[in-house]
Structure formats: structure tokens, C-alpha cells
C-alpha positions as CSV (number, residue, x, y, z in Angstrom):
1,X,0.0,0.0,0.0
2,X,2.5,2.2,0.7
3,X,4.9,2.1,-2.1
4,X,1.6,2.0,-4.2
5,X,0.8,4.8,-2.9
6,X,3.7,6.2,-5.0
7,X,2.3,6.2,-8.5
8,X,-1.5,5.4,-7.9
9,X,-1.9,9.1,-7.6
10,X,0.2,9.5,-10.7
11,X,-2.8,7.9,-12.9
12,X,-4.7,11.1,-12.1
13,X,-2.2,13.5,-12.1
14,X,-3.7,14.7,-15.5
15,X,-7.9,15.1,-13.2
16,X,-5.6,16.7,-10.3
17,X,-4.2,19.4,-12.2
18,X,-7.5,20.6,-13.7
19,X,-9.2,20.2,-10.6
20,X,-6.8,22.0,-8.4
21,X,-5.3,24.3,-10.9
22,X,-1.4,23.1,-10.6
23,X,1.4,23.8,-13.3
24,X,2.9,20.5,-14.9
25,X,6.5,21.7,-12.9
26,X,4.2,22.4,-9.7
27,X,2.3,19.3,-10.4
28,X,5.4,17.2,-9.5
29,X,4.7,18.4,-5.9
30,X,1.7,16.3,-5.3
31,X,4.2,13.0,-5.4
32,X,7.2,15.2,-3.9
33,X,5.3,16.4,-0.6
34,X,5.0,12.5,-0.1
35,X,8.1,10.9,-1.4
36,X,10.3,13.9,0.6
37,X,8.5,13.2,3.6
38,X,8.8,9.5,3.9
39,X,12.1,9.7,2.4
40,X,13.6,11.8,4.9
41,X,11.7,10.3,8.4
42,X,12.4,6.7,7.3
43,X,15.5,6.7,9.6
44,X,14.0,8.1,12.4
45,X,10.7,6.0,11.6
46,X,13.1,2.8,11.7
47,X,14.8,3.9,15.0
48,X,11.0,4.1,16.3
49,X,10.4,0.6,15.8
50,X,13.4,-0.6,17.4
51,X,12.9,1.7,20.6
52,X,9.3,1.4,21.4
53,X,8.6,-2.2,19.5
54,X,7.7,-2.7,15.9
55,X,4.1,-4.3,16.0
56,X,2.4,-1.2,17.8
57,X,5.1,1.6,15.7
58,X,4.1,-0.6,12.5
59,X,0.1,-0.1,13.3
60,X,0.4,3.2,14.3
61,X,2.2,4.2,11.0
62,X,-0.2,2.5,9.0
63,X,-3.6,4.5,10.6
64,X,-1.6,7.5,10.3
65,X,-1.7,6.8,6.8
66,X,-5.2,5.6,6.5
67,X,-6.2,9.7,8.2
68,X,-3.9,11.3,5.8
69,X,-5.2,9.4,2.9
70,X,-9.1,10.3,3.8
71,X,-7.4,14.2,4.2
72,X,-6.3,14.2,1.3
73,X,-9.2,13.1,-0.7
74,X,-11.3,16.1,1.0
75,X,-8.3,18.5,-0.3
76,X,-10.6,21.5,-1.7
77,X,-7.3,23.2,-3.0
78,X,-3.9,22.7,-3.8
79,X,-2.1,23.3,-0.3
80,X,-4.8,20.6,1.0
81,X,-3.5,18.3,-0.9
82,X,-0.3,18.8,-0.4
83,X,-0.2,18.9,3.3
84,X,-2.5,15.6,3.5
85,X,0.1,13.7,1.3
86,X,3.2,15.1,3.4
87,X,0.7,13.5,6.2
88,X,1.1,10.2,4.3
89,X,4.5,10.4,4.1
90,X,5.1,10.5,7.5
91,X,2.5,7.4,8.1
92,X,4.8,5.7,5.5
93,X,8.3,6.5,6.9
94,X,6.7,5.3,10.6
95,X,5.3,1.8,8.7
96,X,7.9,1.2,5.9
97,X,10.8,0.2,7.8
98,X,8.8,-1.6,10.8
99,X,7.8,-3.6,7.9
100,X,10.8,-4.8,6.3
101,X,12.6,-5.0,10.4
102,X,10.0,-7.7,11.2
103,X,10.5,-9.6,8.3
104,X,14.2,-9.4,8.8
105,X,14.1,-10.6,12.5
106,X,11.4,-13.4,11.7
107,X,13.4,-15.2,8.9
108,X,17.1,-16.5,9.6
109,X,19.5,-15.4,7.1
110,X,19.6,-18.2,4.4
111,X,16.9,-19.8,1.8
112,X,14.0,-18.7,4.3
113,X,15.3,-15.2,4.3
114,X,16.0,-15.0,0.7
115,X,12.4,-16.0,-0.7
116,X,10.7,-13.9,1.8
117,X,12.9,-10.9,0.7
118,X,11.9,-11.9,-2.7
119,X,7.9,-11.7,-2.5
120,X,8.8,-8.5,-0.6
121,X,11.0,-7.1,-3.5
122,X,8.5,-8.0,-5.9
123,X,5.3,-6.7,-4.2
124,X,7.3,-3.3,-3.7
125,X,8.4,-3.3,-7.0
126,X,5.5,-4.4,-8.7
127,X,3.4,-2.3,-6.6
128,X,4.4,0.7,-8.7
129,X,3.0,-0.7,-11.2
130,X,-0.2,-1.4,-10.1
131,X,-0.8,1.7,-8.5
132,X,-1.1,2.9,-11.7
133,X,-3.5,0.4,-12.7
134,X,-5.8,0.4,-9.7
135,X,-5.5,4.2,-9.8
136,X,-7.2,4.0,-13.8
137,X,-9.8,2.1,-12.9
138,X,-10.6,4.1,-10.1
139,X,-10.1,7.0,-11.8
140,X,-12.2,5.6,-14.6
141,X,-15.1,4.1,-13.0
142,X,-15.4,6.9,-9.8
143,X,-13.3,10.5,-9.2
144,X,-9.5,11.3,-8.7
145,X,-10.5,11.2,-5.1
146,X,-10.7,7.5,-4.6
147,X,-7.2,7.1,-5.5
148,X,-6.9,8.1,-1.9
149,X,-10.1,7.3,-0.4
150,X,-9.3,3.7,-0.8
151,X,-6.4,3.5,1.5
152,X,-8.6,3.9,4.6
153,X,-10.3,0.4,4.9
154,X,-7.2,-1.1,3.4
155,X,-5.7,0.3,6.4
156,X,-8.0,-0.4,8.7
157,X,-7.7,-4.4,7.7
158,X,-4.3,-3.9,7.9
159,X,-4.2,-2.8,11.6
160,X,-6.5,-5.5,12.4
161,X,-4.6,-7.9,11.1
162,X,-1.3,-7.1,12.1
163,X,-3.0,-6.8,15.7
164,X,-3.7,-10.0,15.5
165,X,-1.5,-11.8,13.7
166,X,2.1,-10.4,14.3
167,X,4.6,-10.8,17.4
168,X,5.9,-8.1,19.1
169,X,9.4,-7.9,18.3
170,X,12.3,-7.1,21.9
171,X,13.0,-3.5,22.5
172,X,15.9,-1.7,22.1
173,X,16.2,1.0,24.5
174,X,17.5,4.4,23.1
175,X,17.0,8.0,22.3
176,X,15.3,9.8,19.2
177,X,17.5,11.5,17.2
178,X,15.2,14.5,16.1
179,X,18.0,17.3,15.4
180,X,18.9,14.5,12.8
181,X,15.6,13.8,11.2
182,X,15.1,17.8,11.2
183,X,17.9,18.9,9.4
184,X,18.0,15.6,7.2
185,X,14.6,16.4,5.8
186,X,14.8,20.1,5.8
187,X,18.0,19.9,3.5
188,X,16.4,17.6,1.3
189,X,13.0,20.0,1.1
190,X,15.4,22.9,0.0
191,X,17.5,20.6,-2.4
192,X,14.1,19.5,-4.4
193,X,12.9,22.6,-4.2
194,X,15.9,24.6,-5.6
195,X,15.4,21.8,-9.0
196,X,11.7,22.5,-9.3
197,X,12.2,26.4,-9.0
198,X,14.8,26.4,-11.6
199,X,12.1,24.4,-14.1
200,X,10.4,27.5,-13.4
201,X,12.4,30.7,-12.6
202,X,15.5,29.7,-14.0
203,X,19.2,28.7,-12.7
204,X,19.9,32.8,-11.8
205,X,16.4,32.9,-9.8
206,X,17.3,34.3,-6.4
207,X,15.5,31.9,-4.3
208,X,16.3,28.9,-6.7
209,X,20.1,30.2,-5.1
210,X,19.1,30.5,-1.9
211,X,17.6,27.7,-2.0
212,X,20.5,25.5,-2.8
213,X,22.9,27.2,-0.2
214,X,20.1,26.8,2.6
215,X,20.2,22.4,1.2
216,X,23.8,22.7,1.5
217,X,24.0,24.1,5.3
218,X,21.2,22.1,6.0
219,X,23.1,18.6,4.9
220,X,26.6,19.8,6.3
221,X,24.2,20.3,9.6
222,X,22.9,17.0,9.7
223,X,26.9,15.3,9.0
224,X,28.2,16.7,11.7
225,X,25.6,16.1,14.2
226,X,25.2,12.5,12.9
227,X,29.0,12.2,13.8
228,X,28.3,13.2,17.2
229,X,24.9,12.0,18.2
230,X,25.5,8.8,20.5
231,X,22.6,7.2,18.9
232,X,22.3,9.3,15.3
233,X,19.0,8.6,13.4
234,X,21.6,7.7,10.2
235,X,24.4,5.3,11.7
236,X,27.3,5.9,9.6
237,X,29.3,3.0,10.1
238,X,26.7,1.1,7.8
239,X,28.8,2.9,5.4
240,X,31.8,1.5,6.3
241,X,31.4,-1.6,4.7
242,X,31.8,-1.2,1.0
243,X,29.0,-3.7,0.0
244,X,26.3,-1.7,1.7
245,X,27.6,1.7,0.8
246,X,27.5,0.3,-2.9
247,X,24.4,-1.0,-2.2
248,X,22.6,2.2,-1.4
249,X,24.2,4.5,-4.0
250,X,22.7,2.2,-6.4
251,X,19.5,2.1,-4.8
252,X,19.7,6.1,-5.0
253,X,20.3,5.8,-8.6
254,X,17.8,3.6,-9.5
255,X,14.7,5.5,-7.5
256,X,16.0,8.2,-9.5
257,X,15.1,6.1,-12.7
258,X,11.9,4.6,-11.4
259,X,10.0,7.9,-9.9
260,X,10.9,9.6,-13.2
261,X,9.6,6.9,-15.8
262,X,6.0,6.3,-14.1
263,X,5.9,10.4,-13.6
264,X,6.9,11.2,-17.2
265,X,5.4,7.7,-19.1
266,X,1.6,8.9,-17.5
267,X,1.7,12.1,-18.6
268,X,3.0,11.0,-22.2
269,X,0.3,8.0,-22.8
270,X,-2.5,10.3,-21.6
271,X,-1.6,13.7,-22.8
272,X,0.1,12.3,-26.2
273,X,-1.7,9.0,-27.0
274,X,-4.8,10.2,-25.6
275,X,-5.3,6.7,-23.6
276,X,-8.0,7.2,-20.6
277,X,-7.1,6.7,-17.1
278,X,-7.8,3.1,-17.0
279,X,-5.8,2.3,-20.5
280,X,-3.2,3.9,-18.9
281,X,-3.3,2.1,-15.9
282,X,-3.4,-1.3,-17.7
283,X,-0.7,-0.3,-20.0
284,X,1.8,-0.4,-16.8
285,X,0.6,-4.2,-15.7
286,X,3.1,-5.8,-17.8
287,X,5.9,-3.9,-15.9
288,X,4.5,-5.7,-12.4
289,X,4.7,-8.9,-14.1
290,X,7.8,-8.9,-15.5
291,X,9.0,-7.5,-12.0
292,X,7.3,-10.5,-10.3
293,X,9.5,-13.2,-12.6
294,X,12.9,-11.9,-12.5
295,X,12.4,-11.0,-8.8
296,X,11.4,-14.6,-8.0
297,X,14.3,-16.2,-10.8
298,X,16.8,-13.4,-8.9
299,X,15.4,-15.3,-5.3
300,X,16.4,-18.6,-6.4
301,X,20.3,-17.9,-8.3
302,X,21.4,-15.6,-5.9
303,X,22.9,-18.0,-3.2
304,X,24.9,-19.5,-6.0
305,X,26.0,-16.9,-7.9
306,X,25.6,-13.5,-5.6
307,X,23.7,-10.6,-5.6
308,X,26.5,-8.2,-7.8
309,X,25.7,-10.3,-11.4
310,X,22.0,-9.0,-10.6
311,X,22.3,-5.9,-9.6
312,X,24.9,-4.9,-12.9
313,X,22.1,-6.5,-15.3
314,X,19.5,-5.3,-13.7
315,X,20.8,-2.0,-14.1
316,X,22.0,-2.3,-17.8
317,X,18.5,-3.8,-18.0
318,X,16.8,-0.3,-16.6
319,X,19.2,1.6,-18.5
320,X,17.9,0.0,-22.0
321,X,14.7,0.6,-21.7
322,X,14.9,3.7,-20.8
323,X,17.1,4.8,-23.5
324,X,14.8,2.9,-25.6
325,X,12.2,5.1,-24.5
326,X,14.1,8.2,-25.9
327,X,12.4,8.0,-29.4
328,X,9.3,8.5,-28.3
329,X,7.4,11.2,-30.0
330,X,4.1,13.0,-31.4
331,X,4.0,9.7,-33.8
332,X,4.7,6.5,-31.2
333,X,2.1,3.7,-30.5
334,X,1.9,1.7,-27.6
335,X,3.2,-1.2,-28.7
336,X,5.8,0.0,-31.0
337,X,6.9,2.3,-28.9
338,X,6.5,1.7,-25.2
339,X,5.7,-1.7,-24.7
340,X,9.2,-3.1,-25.4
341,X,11.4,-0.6,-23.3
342,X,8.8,-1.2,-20.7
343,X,9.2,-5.0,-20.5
344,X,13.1,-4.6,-20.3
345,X,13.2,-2.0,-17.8
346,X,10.6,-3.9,-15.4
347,X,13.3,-6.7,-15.4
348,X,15.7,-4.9,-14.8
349,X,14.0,-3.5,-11.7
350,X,12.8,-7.1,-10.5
351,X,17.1,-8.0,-11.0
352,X,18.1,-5.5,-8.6
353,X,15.1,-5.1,-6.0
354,X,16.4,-8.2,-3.9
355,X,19.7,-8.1,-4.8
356,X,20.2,-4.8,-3.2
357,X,17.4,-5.6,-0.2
358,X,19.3,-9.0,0.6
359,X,23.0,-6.7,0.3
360,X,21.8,-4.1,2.6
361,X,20.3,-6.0,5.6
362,X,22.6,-8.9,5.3
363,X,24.8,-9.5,8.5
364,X,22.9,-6.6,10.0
365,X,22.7,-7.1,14.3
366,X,18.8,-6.9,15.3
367,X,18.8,-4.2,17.2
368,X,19.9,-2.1,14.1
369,X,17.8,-4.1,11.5
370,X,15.2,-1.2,11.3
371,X,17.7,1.7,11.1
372,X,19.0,-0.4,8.0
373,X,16.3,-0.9,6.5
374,X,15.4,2.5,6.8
375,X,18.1,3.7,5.7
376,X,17.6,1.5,2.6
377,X,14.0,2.8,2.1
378,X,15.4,6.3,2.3
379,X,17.9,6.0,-0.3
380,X,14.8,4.9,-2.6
381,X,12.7,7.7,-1.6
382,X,15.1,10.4,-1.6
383,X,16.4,9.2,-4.6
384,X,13.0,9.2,-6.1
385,X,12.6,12.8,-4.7
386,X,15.5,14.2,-5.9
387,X,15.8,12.1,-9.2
388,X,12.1,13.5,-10.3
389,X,13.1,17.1,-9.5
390,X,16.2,16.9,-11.7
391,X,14.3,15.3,-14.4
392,X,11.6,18.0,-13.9
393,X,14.0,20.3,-14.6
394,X,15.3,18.5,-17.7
395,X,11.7,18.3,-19.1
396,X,11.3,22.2,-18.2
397,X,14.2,23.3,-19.6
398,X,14.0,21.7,-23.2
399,X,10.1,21.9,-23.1
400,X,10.3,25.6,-22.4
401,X,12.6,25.9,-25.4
402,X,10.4,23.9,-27.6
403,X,7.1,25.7,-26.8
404,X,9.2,29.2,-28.3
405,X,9.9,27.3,-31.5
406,X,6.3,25.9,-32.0
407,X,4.8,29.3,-30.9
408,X,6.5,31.2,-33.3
409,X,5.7,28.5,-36.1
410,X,1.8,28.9,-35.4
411,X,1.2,32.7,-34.6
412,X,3.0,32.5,-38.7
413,X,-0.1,30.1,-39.4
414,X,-2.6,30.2,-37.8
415,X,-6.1,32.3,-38.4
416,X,-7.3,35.5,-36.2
417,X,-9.7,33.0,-34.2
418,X,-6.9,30.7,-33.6
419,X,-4.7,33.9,-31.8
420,X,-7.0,34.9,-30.3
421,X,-8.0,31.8,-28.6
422,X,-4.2,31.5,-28.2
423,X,-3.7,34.7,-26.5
424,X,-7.2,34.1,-23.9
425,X,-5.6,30.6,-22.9
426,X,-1.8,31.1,-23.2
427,X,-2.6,27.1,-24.8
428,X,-0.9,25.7,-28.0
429,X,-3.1,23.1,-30.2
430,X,-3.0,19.8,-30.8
431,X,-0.5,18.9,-32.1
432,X,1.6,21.4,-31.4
433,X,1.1,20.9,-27.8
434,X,1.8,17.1,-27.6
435,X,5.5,18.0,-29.1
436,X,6.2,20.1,-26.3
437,X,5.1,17.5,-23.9
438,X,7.0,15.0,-26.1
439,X,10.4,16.5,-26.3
440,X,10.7,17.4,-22.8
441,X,9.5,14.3,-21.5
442,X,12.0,12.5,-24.4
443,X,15.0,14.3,-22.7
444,X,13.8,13.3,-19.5
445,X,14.1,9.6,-20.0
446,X,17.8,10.5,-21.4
447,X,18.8,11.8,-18.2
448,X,17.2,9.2,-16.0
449,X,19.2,6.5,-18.1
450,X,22.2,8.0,-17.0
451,X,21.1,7.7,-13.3
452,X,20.8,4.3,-14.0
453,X,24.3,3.4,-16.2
454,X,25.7,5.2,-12.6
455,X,24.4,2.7,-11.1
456,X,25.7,0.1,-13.2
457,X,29.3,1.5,-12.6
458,X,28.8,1.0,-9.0
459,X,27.9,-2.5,-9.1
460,X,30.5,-2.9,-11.3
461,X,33.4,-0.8,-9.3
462,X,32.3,-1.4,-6.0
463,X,30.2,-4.7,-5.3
464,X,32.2,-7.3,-3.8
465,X,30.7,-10.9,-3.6
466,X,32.7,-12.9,-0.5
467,X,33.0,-16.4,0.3
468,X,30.8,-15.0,3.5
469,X,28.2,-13.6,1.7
470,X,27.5,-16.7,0.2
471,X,27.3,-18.7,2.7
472,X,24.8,-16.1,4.4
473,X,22.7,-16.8,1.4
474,X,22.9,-20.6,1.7
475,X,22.1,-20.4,5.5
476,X,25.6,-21.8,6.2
477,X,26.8,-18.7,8.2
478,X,27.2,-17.8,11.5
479,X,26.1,-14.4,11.7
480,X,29.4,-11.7,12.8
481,X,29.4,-9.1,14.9
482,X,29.3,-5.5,13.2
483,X,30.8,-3.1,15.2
484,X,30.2,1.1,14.8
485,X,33.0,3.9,14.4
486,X,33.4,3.7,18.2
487,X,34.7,-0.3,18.2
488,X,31.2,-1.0,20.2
């Protein structure tokens, strides 16, 4: 539900806009307010769960969500909206890592471990995917609204169920790092926002600048008093072991990738191919399934051959379809167009999900099995944040250079009625209109294959596999003790 929650509202991004009278830069804001949100209060949603016990932090989490989510499908305006999906973020960052914790402390590290990591990989993954197809059929059959209306008895079942079904897991007594949470989120606010105002303003706006220096104060902030907290919400010896660190700068690359594609893709098959809401949404299935097989194949080959062969195809994978996706234009179909570069990059995605999951929690002590796995969720959301706003930018930029070609070319053309129709609405025709959208959104899927080639480099460079980690993945292993910056 909650990485769902991602793209579902994407499907009626299109109904949103009209309804609430956002920009298509501003419009990135209604999956920003969320993804920044749960991004950056994953860490301290992870620390939570270990403190206080992750069965009552996991249900709590997930009604936060369910209130957000019937705020937000009241919204009456635009900063409504916004405000209820922050709401959901937070609900998310206090569930997500709970989530993956439990699982992690309920399966011993070995085959157990490996296929329960891989239905988990491939229901996150794939759930991107059919967010956007439950979100076109709800869109379709009922109002934009429901896209958010419908998480409340889904989490209402939820809390029932985990009430009654799940085991408390042993606390961990500790302190909440919230100076760290704070300045981790705040710089990441200012960082997005600094991308989205220069899609808008432009790179010499003043507060695009100030923006930027306030992320980079912010993030020096948050460095320094992780290196000093006693129990910091990010612990930065996970770092220290170059698998892990690998691990999540490849993760941060390929959220950038992921967010960008569904974000850009919707608007294209909608606004350019003219498909309705549910179309659209149906046109993304074949991305969940594709996810689902190479997640379970990846599941079952990885204690023989390591994670670091999946996670370099995977991302050569991602980055193939998505440079595949480049020639789209005012002239592509569906299934000459999109279909293919869809298929490839959904494998690629199911490659690396457990790959990089199994990587990042493996060998992990249980008392900091939620701060990794937050920390591994925050990589994807950040990443996803901060990915989307670059590639906002991108589309902006080139889009915004576009429109003054195609203007010029039909103020030469076109008939007194069609100015002054032009002039009343600021709006270019069909097709005019779809190039724009086309070439900006075709320079964006340029830029998000280079996030995910970066990746690849990593995997490549910096991805060991051990004798150890093998026999972590075979259950052979007795599990070591990893020790922080301080020796403890």
C-alpha cells in the first residue's frame, strides 16, 4: 500500500491538475510532498520501531496513513492536498521500515530469508505498477478522489490484522534522534525545491540560489551532528562496509530512474496517446509482471551466484529501456513504442530489488535491523525525490525551449480566431502541444538512463561478492558481529 501509494496518484495526475489548478513543474509536488516526507523520516521511523517495538510503531504508522489518505481526498485546494500527502509520508516512513525490520528478524538469514525478501522485493516493486492500474480504474469508473479514499479500509484491515497476527518484536532502549531527522529532511526540502524552482524561474532565480545554499547548510548540519549523536537517526558505520555503501548508492540511482519513468510515461500515454485513465493504468501491468519473474528467478540464483551479477544487469537492463524510451514522439504507439522498453526495464528492476534488499540488511545485528532498513528505504525515496526534480527540470528546460519554436511556427499560421484563442488561454493546439510535452518528457528519459548506467558503474566498481556472503545466502553462516566507528 505504501509504495503503491507512489504512482497510484500519478494515474490522475492529469484530473488533479485541472481540478486543483497546478502547473505541470508544480504538479510534481503532489508525489514530492510524499516521497520527501517519507524519504527523509524513514531513519527516524526505523529507529522508532526498534525503541518502542515494531508491531504497535508498524500499526500506528499505518492508521496515520489511512487519516492522511481520507485528508487528502477532501483536499478543496492545492495546499490541501499537499499537506494531507506530506501526512502520508510521514504514516509511511513510521510503517515502511517496521515492515521490512519484522521480516528481517522473523526469517534467519539463508533460503527462508532469501524467498521472503523476494515476494517482498517483488510486491514493492511491482506495486508501482499497479498503483497505476488500480489508480485507472478508479479514476475511470469513480473520481481522482478515490485514488486516496481507498487506503482507509485497506488500512483499517491492515491494523486489524497485524494486531492480531504479528509478534511483538524485543525492545531496544535508546533516544530519538530528532535534530537529525530535522535537518536531514529540511535539507532535502530545500535541495528538491531549488530543481523545481529552476524548471520554473530559472538557474539565476534568487530563491532557486538560496535555496541551494540553505540544502547545503542544512546537509553539512545534519553530517556533523550525525557524527556526534551517541545514537544518530543515520548510523554511519553502515557505510563503512563497501558492499552496503554500494548498495545504497545504487538504490539512489535507481529510485531516481523509477519515480521519473512512471511520472513522465503517464503524462505521455494520456496527454500524447490520448489513452484514458484506465488504459493507462493497464498499459503499466506488464511492468508488475515482468517485475514479479525476474524477482522470484533473482530469489532462487542468488545464493549460488551472488547478488552483484544481478544488480549490474539489472541496471543495464533499466538503463535499455529507458534509452529505448528516448524516441518516443508526437508519432509512437503503444506497442511500438513503449511496450518493449517497458518490458526490459521492469526486469531490470525485479534484478536488482532483492539483490540490493538482501546486500543491505545482510549481516545486520537486530537491534539495528530497522535503522537499516530504513536507511535503505530512504535512499529509494530520496532518490526518487531528488531524481524526479532533476528530471523536472530536464523536461522544463528543453520543453520551455520547444514551446518558443512551436509558438513562433503557429502565430505564422494560424487564423485571427486561432490567436486569439491562443492569446485568452496562453494554450498551443494539438499537435503542437503534444510536441512540447513529447520532447521534454523524451530528454527526460535521457537523463534518467544515465542515473541508471551510474548505477551500473557502481555494481560494477564497488560490489564485492565474498566467500561469507555466500554462505549467508545458503544459511551456512554464522552471523558476525558488526561493530560502529566507536569499536562497540
Amino acid at each position: 500500500m505504501v509504495v503503491l501509494d507512489v504512482t497510484i496518484v500519478n494515474i490522475a495526475l492529469p484530473h488533479i491538475q485541472t481540478a486543483l489548478h497546478f502547473s505541470t513543474e508544480s504538479l510534481s509536488w503532489v508525489v514530492n510532498a510524499y516521497t520527501l516526507t517519507f524519504g527523509g523520516l524513514l531513519l527516524l521511523g526505523g529507529r522508532t520501531g526498534d525503541i518502542l517495538g515494531r508491531k504497535r510503531v508498524f500499526v500506528f504508522g499505518i492508521l496515520l496513513f489511512g487519516l492522511a489518505s481520507l485528508l487528502g481526498g477532501l483536499a478543496q485546494n492545492a495546499g490541501q492536498l499537499m499537506a494531507a500527502r506530506a501526512l502520508q509520508g510521514v504514516g509511511g516512513a513510521i510503517a515502511s521500515p517496521t515492515a521490512l525490520a519484522l521480516i528481517t528478524t522473523t526469517f534467519r538469514e539463508g533460503p527462508a530469508r532469501n524467498r521472503a525478501f523476494g515476494v517482498f522485493a517483488a510486491v514493492s516493486a511491482g506495486g508501482s505498477a499497479i498503483g497505476l492500474l488500480a489508480g485507472g480504474v478508479l479514476v475511470e469508473w469513480l473520481d481522482w478522489r478515490w485514488v486516496l479514499f481507498v487506503n482507509v479500509p485497506i488500512a483499517l484491515l491492515i491494523a486489524v490484522l497485524a494486531a492480531r497476527v504479528l509478534r511483538e518484536s524485543q525492545r531496544h532502549p535508546g533516544h530519538f534522534d530528532f535534530p537529525g531527522a530535522l535537518l536531514g529532511t529540511g535539507g532535502m526540502v530545500a535541495l528538491v525545491y531549488g530543481f523545481i524552482r529552476a524548471s520554473q524561474e530559472g538557474w539565476r532565480d534568487g530563491f532557486t540560489l538560496g535555496s541551494f545554499a540553505a540544502a547545503v547548510v542544512l546537509l553539512m548540519l545534519f553530517v556533523l551532528n550525525e557524527r556526534r549523536s551517541p545514537q544518530p537517526i543515520t548510523p554511519l558505520h553502515m557505510f563503512a562496509d563497501r558492499n552496503r555503501a554500494g548498495t545504497y548508492g545504487i538504490m539512489l540511482f535507481l529510485a531516481c530512474s523509477i519515480f521519473g519513468m512512471f511520472f513522465f510515461l503517464t503524462l505521455f500515454v494520456q496527454n500524447v496517446l490520448g489513452f484514458s485513465p484506465l488504459r493507462a493504468g493497464l498499459a503499466f501491468l506488464p511492468v508488475s509482471v515482468m517485475v514479479a519473474l525476474a524477482a522470484g528467478v533473482t530469489s532462487q540464483m542468488l545464493p549460488k551466484f551472488g547478488p552483484k551479477p544481478f544488480m549490474v544487469a539489472g541496471a543495464l537492463c533499466c538503463a535499455a529501456g529507458l534509452g529505448w524510451l528516448t524516441f518516443t514522439d508526437v508519432h509512437s504507439t503503444y506497442a511500438g513504442s513503449i511496450l518493449g522498453p517497458i518490458l526490459v526495464f521492469g526486469t531490470g528492476m525485479g534484478l536488482q530489488f532483492v539483490s540490493l534488499t538482501l546486500m543491505a540488511l545482510s549481516d545486520v545485528p537486530d537491534r539495528e535491523s530497522g535503522a537499516a532498513s530504513g536507511l535503505l528505504n530512504s535512499m529509494q525515496q530520496v532518490g526518487g525525490s531528488l531524481g524526479l526534480s532533476i528530471l523536472v527540470t530536464v523536461f522544463g528546460t528543453v520543453s520551455r525551449n520547444e514551446a518558443k519554436g512551436q509558438v513562433a511556427a503557429f502565430l505564422g499560421t494560424a487564423g485571427p480566431q486561432e490567436k486569439a484563442l491562443f492569446a485568452h488561454t496562453g494554450r498551443l493546439p494539438k499537435p503542437r502541444a503534444d510536441q512540447v510535452l513529447a520532447s521534454g518528457v523524451s530528454a527526460a528519459f535521457v537523463a534518467a538512463s544515465l542515473f541508471t548506467l551510474a548505477g551500473a558503474v557502481i555494481a560494477l566498481c564497488a560490489i564485492q561478492v565474498r566467500p561469507s556472503d555466500l554462505e549467508r545466502l545458503q544459511g551456512n553462516h554464522t552471523p558476525a558481529v558488526v561493530r560502529d566507528e566507536r569499536g562497540r
